[in-house]
C-alpha positions in Angstrom: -42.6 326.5 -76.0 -44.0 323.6 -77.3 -46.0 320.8 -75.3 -43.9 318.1 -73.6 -44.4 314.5 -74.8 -45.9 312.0 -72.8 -43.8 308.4 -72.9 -46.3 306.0 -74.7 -44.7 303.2 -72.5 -45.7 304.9 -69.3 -49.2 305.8 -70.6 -50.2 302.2 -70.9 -49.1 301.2 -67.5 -50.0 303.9 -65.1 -53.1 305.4 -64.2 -53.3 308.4 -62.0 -56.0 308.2 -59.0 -58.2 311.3 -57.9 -55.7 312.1 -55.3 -52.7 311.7 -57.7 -51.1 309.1 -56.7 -49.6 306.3 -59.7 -51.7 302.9 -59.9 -49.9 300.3 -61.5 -50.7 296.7 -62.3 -48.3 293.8 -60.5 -45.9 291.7 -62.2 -46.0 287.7 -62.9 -49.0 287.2 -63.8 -48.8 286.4 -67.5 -47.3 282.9 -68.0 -45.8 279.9 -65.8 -48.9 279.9 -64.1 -49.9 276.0 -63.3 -47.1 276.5 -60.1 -48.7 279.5 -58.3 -51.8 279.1 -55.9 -55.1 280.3 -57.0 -54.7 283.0 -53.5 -51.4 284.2 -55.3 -52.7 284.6 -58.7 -55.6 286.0 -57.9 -53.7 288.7 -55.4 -51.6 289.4 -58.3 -54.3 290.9 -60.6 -55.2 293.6 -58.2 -53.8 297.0 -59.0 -51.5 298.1 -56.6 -50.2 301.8 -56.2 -46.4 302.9 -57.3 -43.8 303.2 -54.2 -43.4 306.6 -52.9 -39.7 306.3 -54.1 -40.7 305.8 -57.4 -43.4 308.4 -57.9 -41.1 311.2 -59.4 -39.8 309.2 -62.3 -43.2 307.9 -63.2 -44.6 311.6 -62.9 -41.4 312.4 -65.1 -42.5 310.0 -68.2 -46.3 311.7 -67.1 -46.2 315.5 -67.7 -49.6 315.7 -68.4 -50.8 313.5 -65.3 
């Protein structure tokens, strides 16, 4: 049987942590940024972790995680 493929989308925007769980990076943070407060912007580059809901689809795009 031949390895699985890992999505090159996915592997560029998730990272797995030690107790394997998904860390992901938050959205709106890239442009239209003169409106939002310094406290928002700055929240929004902190990595946050993937919802529990989520997990199985991520880990599904992620064989090798």
């Amino acid at each position: 049987m031949p390895k699985m493929k890992s999505n090159s989308g996915a592997k560029k925007r998730f990272k797995f942590t030690g107790s394997g769980k998904i860390k992901r990076k938050k959205a709106y943070k890239s442009h239209i940024l003169t409106k939002k407060s310094s406290k928002r912007k700055r929240k929004l580059g902190k990595d946050t972790l993937v919802h529990v809901a989520d997990e199985k689809s991520v880990k599904a795009l992620l064989p090798y995680g």
